[in-house]
Residue, then its C-alpha position, 0 to 999 in steps of 0.5 A: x182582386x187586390x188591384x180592384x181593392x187598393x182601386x176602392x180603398x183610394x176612392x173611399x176615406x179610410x172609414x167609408x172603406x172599412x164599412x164598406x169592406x166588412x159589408x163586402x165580406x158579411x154579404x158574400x160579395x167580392x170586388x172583381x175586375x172590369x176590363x176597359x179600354x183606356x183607349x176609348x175611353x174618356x176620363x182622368x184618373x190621377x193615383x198620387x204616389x205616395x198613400x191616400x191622406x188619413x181623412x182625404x182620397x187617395x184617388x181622383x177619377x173624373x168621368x164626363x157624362x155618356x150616352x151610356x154605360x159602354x161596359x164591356x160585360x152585363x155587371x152584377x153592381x155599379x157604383x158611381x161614387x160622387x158622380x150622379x150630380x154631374x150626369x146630365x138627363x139622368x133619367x134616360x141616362x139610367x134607362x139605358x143603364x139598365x142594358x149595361x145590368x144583370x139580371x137582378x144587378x144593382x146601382x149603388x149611389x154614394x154622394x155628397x149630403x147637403x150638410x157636407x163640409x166637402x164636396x161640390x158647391x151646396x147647389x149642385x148637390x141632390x137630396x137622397x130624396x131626388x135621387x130617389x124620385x129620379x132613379x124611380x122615374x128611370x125603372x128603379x127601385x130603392x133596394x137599401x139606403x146606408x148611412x155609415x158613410x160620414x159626409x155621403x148618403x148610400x142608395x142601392x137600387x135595383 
């Protein structure tokens, strides 16, 4: 939906959000709506009024770590953007994601590379290469690894 669109445009700066529109198109896929209840939930959106800056985000969500996913429906992707460094005890964290996936679902893992100038302090940033053996440890299987991102590293999993 065009809310879904505008949601992953605010998230993503301006360039990552191109790639990633034209990968969305090329492999057939579409941005679908998934239904939460705010309520019952914990986390902090803020959507500043005015457009995202050019080489900024336009959109901040900070979502504190849980025992699972609580999605309300089985999910074909999730993606987790600049978050995976925050999850405590990701291996079990991710086991039980796997309840939350489709048949053949994916998680795709953008986060921030060590070189980044933005982004969490350098010692709390993972390599590509422990999120790897991590995501391994938890049942996962790398599926595809992006590198269009400028300041993030892409890792697809199944």
């Amino acid at each position: 939906s065009s809310e879904s669109r505008e949601i992953l445009r605010r998230m993503l700066t301006p360039l990552a959000f191109a790639q990633m529109e034209k990968t969305i198109v090329h492999s057939g896929m579409k941005l679908e709506m998934q239904p939460v209840d705010l309520k019952n939930e914990h986390f902090t959106v803020y959507v500043p009024a005015s457009p995202p800056p050019p080489a900024g985000y336009g959109l901040l969500v900070f979502v504190p770590p849980w025992d699972d996913a609580r999605l309300p429906e089985k999910a074909d992707l999730i993606l987790l953007v600049d978050v995976y460094h925050h999850i405590e005890g990701r291996e079990a964290y991710f086991r039980k994601l796997r309840d939350a996936l489709k048949p053949g679902g994916r998680v795709a893992i953008v986060d921030f590379r060590a070189d980044s100038p933005e982004g969490p302090p350098k010692a709390a940033r993972l390599s590509p290469r422990t999120v790897q053996a991590e995501m391994k440890a938890a049942g996962y299987a790398l599926a595809a690894q992006h590198g269009f991102l400028p300041r993030q590293y892409f890792l697809v999993f199944r």
